[in-house]
N, C-alpha and C positions, 0 to 999 in steps of 0.2 A: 504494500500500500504506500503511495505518495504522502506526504505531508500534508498538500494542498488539499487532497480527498478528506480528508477529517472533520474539516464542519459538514462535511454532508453527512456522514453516516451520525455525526452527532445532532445534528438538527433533528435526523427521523429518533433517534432512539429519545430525543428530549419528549420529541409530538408524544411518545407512546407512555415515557413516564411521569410525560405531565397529565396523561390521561389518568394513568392507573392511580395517582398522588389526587386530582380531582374526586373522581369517583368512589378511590376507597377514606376520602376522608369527611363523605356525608354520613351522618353522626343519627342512628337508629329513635326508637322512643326511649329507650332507658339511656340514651344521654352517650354511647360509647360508638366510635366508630365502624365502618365496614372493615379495614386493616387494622391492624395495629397500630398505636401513634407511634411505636419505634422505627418500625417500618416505614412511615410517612415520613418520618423527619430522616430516615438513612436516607431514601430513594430520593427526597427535596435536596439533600445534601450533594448527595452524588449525581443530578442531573444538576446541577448549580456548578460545581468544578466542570464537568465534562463539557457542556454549553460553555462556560467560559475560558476555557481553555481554547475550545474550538475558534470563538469568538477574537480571542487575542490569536492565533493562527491567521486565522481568514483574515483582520484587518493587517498582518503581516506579509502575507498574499501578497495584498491587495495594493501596500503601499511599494513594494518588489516589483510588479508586474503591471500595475494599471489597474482601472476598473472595467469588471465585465459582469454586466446587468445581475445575470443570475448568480454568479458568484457576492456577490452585494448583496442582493436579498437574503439569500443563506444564511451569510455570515450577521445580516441583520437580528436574523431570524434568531440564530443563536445567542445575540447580545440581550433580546429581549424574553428569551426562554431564561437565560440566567438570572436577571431580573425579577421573572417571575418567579422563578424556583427560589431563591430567596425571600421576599414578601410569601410565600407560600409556607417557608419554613419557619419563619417567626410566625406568623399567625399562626400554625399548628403548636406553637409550641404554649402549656400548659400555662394558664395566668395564677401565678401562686404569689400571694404575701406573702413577706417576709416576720409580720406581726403575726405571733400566736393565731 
């Protein structure tokens, strides 16, 4: 695999674990999610590096070679999946005080 190829297989594998981090983190009637919130918060974790890795790749690309449309998109793509995964991971993540 090229270096270049990289936001693309990571832009699809974010689409699919920002799906699974969506859907398994609608929260039942007793209060507790579809996945596990471990699990949510690894897979927010790990598609957050992976996108942004990609993300800093592609605009490395990009600033190497020119721009070229679909390549731009991608790499957009990934900037704003990291983003997401982020804002996704703090929100999942439990609101607890610190007072008794």
């Amino acid at each position: 695999m090229k270096k270049f190829q990289f936001p693309y297989i990571a832009s699809g594998l974010g689409l699919f674990l920002m799906l699974a981090v969506v859907v398994g983190s609608k929260t039942g009637s007793n209060g507790a999610t579809t996945l596990p919130l471990l699990t949510l918060l690894i897979m927010s974790e790990f598609g957050f590096f992976l996108t942004g890795i990609a993300a800093f790749m592609g605009i490395s690309h990009i600033q190497a070679t020119g721009m070229k449309p679909v390549y731009v998109f991608i790499t957009g793509l990934c900037v704003v999946l990291s983003v997401a995964f982020l804002w996704l991971g703090i929100e999942l993540w439990p609101h607890t005080t610190l007072a008794g």
